[in-house]
Wavefront OBJ file of the C-alpha trace (Angstrom):
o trace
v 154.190 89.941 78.755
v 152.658 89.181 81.922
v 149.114 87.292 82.030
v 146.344 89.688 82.572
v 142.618 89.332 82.592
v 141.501 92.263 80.497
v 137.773 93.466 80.768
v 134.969 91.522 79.091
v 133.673 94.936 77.540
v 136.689 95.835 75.262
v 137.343 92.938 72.284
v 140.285 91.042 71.928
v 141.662 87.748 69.918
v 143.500 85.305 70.496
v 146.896 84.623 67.790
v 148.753 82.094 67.197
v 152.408 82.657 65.604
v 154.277 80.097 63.627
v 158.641 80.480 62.921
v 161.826 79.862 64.532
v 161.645 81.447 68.064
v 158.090 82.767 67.693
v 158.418 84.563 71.374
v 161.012 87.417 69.591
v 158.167 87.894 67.658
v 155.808 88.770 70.337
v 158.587 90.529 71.889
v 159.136 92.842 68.948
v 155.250 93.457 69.139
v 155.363 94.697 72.368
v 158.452 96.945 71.572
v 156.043 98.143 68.867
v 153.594 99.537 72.194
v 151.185 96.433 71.663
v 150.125 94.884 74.882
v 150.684 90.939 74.829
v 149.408 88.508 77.498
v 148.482 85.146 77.749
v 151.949 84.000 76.124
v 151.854 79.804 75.713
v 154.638 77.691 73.786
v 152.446 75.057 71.812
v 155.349 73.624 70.252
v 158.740 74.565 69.642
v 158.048 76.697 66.627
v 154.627 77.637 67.966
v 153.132 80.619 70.239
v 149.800 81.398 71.600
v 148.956 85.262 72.803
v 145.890 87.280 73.199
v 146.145 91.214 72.330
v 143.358 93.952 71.624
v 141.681 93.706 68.543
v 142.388 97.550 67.782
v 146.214 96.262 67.397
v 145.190 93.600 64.857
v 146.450 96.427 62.080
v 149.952 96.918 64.062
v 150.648 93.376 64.367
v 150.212 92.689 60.377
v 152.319 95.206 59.640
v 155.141 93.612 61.688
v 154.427 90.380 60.637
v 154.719 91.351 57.090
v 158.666 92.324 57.903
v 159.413 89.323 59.246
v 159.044 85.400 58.066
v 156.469 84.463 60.905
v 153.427 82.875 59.947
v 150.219 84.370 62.433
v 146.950 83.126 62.715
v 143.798 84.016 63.901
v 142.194 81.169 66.636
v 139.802 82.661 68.990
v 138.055 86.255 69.858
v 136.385 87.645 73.062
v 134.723 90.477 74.153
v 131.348 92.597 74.181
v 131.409 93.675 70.393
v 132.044 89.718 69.375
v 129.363 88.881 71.402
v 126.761 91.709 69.764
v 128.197 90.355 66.695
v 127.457 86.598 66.789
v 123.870 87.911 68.098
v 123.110 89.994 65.387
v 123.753 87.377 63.122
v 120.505 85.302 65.070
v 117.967 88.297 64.231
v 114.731 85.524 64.732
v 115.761 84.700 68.280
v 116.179 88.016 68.898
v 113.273 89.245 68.037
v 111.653 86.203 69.343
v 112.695 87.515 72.689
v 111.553 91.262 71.969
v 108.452 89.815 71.257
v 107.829 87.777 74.416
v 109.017 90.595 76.580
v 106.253 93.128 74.892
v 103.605 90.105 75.128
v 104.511 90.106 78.790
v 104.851 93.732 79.362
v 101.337 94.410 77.618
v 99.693 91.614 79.592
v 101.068 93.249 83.146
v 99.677 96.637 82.338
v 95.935 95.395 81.288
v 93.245 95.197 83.515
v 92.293 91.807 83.998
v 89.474 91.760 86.516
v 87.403 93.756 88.564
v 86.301 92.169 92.088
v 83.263 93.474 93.457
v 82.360 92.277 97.479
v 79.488 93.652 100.090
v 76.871 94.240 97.934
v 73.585 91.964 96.723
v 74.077 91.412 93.273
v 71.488 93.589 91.729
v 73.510 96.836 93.340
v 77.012 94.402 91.859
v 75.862 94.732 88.505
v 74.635 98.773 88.905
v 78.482 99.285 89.879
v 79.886 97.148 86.807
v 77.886 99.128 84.036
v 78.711 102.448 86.458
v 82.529 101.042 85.842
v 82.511 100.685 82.516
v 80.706 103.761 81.630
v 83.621 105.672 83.364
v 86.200 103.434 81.414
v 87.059 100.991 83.651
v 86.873 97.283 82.625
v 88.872 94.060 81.846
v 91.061 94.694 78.856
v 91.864 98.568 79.654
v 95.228 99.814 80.263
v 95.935 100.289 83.676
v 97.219 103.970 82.641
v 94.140 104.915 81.617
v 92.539 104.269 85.180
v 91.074 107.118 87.049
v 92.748 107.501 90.779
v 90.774 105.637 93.640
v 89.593 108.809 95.028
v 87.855 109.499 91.611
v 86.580 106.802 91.274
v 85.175 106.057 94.633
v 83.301 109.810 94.215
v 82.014 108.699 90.683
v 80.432 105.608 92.174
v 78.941 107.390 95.305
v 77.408 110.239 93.379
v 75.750 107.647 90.688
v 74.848 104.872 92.580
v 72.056 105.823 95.685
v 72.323 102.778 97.456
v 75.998 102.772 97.836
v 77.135 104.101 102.247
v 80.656 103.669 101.183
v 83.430 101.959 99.296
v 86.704 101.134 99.329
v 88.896 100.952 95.835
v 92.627 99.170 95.411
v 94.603 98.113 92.571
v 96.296 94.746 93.117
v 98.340 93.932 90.708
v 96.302 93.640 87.250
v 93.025 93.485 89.297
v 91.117 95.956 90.507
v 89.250 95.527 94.107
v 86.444 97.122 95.108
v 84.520 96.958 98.629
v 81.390 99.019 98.760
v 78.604 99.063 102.080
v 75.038 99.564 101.324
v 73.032 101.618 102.691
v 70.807 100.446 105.494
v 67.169 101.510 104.707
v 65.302 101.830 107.717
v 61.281 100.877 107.271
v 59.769 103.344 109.582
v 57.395 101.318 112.665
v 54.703 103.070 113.994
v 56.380 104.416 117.703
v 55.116 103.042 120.355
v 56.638 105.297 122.847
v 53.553 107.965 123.828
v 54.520 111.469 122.948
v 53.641 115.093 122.536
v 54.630 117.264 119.350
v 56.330 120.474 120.966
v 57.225 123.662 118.945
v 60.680 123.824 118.274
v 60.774 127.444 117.037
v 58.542 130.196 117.138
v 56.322 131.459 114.490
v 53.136 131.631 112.963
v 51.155 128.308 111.929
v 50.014 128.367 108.328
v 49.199 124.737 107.563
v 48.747 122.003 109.639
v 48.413 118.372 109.243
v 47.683 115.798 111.978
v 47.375 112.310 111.082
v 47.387 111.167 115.501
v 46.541 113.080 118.518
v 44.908 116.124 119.459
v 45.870 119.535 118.273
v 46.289 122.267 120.760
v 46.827 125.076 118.137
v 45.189 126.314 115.105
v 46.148 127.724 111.793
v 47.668 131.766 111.967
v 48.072 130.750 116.225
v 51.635 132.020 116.845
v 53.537 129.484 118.988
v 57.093 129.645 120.677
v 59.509 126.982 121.674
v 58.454 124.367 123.816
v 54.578 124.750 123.295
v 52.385 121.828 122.833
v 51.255 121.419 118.998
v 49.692 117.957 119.198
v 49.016 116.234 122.528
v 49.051 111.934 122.478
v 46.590 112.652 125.361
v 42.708 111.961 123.899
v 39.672 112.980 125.603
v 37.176 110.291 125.747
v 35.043 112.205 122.868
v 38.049 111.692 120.548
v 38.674 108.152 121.925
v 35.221 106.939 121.140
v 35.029 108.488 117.899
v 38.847 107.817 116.938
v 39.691 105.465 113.672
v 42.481 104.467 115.256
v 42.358 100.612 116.064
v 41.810 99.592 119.658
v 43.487 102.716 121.485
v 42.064 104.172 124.415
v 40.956 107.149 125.688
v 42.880 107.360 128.639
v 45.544 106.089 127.318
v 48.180 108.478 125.751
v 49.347 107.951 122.285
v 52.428 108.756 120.155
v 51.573 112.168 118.430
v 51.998 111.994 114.115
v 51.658 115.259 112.562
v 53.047 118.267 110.686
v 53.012 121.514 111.450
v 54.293 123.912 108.653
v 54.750 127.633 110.621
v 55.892 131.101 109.080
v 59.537 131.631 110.288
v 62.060 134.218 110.844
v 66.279 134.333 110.304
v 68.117 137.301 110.272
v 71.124 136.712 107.702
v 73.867 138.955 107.498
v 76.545 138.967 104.488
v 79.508 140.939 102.620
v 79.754 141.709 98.849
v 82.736 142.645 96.954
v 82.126 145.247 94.270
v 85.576 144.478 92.089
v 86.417 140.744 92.149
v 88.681 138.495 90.315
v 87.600 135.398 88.602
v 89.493 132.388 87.337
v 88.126 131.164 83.519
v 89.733 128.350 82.089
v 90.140 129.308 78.544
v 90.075 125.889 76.752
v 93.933 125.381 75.596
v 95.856 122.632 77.066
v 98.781 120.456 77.260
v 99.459 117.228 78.182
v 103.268 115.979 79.134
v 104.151 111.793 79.720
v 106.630 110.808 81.667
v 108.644 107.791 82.681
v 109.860 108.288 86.710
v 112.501 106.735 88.074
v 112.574 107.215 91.660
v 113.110 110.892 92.146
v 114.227 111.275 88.358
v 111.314 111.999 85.699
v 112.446 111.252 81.782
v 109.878 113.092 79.882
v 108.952 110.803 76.350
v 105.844 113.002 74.821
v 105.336 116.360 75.383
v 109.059 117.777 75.831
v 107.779 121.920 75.787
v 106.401 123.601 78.707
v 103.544 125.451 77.132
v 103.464 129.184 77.625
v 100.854 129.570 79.978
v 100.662 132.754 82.344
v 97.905 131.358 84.591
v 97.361 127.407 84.785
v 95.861 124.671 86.388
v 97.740 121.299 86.565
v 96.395 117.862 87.080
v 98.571 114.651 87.646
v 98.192 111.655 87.864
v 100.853 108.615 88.488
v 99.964 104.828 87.806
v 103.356 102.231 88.486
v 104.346 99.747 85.971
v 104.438 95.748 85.996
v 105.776 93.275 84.921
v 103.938 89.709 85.921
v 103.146 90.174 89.292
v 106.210 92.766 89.618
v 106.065 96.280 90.456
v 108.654 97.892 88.566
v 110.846 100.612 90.190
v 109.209 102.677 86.808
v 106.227 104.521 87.000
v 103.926 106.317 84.353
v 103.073 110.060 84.810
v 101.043 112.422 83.028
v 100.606 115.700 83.746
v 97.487 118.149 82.039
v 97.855 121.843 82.067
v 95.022 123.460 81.669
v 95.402 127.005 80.674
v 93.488 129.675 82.417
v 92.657 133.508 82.768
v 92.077 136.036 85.184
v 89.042 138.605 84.794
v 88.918 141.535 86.814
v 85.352 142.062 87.159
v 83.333 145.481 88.458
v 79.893 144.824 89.492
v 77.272 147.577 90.699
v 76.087 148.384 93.860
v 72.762 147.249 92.773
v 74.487 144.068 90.890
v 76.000 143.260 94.493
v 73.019 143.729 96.323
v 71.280 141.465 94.493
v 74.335 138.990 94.448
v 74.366 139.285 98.355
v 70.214 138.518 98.680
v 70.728 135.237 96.514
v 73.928 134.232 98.545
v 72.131 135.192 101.903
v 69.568 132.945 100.941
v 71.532 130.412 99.596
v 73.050 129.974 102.591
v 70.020 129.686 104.951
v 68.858 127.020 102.308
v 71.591 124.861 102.733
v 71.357 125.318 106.793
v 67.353 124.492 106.948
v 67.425 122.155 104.239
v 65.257 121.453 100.941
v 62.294 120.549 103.088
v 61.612 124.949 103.995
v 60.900 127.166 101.564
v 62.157 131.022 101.643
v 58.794 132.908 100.571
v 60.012 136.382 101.021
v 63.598 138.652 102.015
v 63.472 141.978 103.301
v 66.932 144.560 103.639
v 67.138 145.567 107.151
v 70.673 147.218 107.132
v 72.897 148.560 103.284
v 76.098 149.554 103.926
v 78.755 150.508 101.431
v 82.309 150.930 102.544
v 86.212 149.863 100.658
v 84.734 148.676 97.788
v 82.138 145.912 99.860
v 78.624 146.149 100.473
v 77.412 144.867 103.977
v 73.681 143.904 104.321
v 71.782 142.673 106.931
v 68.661 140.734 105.764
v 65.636 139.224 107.577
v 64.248 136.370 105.893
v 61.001 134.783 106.143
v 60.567 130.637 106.147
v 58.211 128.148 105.585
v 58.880 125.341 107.427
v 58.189 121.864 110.045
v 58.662 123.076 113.110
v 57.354 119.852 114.977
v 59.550 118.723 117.792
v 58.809 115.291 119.811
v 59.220 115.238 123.407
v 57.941 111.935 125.346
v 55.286 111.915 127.790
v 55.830 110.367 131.263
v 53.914 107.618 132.482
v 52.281 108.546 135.910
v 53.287 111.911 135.929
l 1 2 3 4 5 6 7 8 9 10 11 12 13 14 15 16 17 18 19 20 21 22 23 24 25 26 27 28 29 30 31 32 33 34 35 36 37 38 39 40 41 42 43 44 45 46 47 48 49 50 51 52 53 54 55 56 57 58 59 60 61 62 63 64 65 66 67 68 69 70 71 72 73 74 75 76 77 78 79 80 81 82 83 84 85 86 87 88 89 90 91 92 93 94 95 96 97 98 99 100 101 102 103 104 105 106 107 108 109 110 111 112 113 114 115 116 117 118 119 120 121 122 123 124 125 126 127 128 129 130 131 132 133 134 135 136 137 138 139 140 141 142 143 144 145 146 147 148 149 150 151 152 153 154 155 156 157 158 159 160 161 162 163 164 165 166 167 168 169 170 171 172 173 174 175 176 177 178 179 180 181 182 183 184 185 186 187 188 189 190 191 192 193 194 195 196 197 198 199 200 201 202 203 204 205 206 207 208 209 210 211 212 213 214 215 216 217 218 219 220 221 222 223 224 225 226 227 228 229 230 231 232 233 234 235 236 237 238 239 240 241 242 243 244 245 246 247 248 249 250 251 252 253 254 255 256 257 258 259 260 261 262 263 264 265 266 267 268 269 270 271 272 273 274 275 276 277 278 279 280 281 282 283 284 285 286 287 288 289 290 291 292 293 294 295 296 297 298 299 300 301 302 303 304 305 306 307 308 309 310 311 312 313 314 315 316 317 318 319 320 321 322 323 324 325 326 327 328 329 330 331 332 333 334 335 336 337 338 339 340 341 342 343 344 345 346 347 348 349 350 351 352 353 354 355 356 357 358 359 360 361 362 363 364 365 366 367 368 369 370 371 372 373 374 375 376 377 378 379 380 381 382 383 384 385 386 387 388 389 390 391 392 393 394 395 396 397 398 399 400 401 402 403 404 405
């Protein structure tokens, strides 16, 4: 009956036992396999012990073979304490409460900072914001990743260069650059307008300086289109303000010639395409660390082909980042065609790729006006062409003229 200190966890009481020699009593208890500590003498006829409340049952059974009188004074332990705290069911939920006001006020979105722009480009990013969901009172779950939303805001809003997005804490910070317009000022560096291909000239349109070709000339790289040089003819009879004949002049014109590429490309017959079909799945997740406790969602769906999308957004509390994060995942189901096309099906798909491809080289300012098939080849399953494609395009190239020379 040594004195112990038993764990908090486990629930034990605290008994007090009234006779002549109460300590035989205890001693007969723990000949009956009940473990005593704690033993006090109160008084002569009095003893104070503490045993496990899962031997309360033994111990009345010996005390109702014997003359002692036992009483109950104190009890310990982790199922006391849920107990006595069951029994205060307002403060307890009092407490739930305030932790869920807390927790719902960490995870809101409580203001969006905008900085670097004027504020009539400020308030084309808030309504741009809030048309892709983003704005005070949202949950912070719900928020597209930075790199979304930086791509949303650059593709809708013109004037934006660049910007930066970062979520700190329950506010969301965004830095954007505008772009620097430019105002064009008349050059005042004198100049020529060169060819910078060659072709044939089918429109031309000189707003300063003399042109040295004519419409349907053919040029080639290099030759002078438009001289700043003016003969005194063209000086005296020149609208410009106040320029001189002998002085040269910085060239302004356009000079649309008929070019020439020679494209080549490659056309599968049979190809394989990826369709998403329309069915999809969406799976929530807590993560701890490198553990992920699924809580919506629990079936992996039975997709043969998929795509998957996922996105990860950590959770606070105040200004606390938790060591829990919130993941969803999408799977998007898809399907693979086998498709067979014909060789006149991939001829025409190789033209429209061919020219699609010069397009994006040249720019929107040419325009293709015709394609011609130089070379058709068909060989393990892929058709080679070689194509020669005629352009429409600016062909004006500035090169500066030397003073003295």
């Amino acid at each position: 009956m040594k004195k112990q200190n038993p764990p908090s966890i486990r629930a034990y009481v605290t008994v007090q036992v009234k006779g002549t020699r109460p300590e035989l009593f205890l001693q007969k208890c723990a000949s009956r396999g009940i473990p005593v500590w704690d033993v006090k003498k109160v008084e002569e006829d009095c003893c104070q012990a503490t045993i496990m409340l899962k031997d309360v049952g033994t111990l009345r059974k010996i005390r109702r073979d014997s003359l002692y009188k036992v009483s109950f004074t104190d009890s310990k332990g982790f199922p006391f304490f849920l107990s006595r705290l069951g029994r205060k069911k307002f403060l307890l939920a009092g407490v739930f409460a305030g932790f869920l006001f807390f927790f719902i006020l960490s995870n809101l979105l409580w203001s969006v900072h905008i900085t670097g722009v004027p504020k009539e480009i400020e308030e084309k990013i808030e309504a741009e914001l809030e048309a892709f969901g983003i704005y005070p009172g949202v949950w912070l779950f719900s928020l597209a990743t930075p790199k979304d939303i930086q791509r949303q805001l650059l593709n809708e809003v013109p004037e934006l260069l660049w910007t930066g997005v970062h979520l700190q804490g329950t506010s969301l910070h965004l830095e954007a650059v505008e772009k620097t317009i430019v105002e064009e000022i008349p050059p005042g560096e004198p100049r020529n307008l060169v060819a910078a291909k060659k072709g044939v000239i089918s429109n031309m349109y000189v707003s300063r300086g003399r042109a040295m070709v004519s419409v349907n000339d053919y040029v080639v790289p290099g030759e002078i289109l438009v001289s700043g040089h003016l003969n005194e003819e063209e000086g005296e009879d020149s609208t410009e303000t106040e320029e001189q004949p002998d002085k040269p002049i910085a060239a302004e014109a356009e000079v649309i010639a008929n070019t020439w590429y020679e494209v080549s490309v490659t056309v599968p017959i049979q190809y394989q395409a990826e369709e998403i079909t329309g069915n999809r799945k969406k799976k929530h997740y807590l993560r701890f660390g490198d553990v992920q406790l699924p809580f919506w969602g629990f079936q992996d769906p039975d997709f043969i082909h998929s795509q998957e999308e996922k996105q990860e957004q950590p959770i606070h509390f105040l200004k606390w980042e938790l060591p829990v994060s919130y993941v969803s995942r999408e799977i998007r189901e898809t399907e693979q065609i086998e498709e067979q096309r014909t060789k006149e099906e991939a001829v025409a798909t190789g033209v429209e790729q061919a020219k699609i491809q010069l397009q994006n080289e040249l720019g929107p300012e040419s325009a293709i006006i015709s394609e011609k098939i130089l070379h058709e080849h068909t060989d393990h399953g892929k058709v080679e062409l070689v194509l020669y494609l005629s352009v429409e395009e600016n062909i004006v190239k500035e090169e500066p003229i030397i003073q003295g020379d």
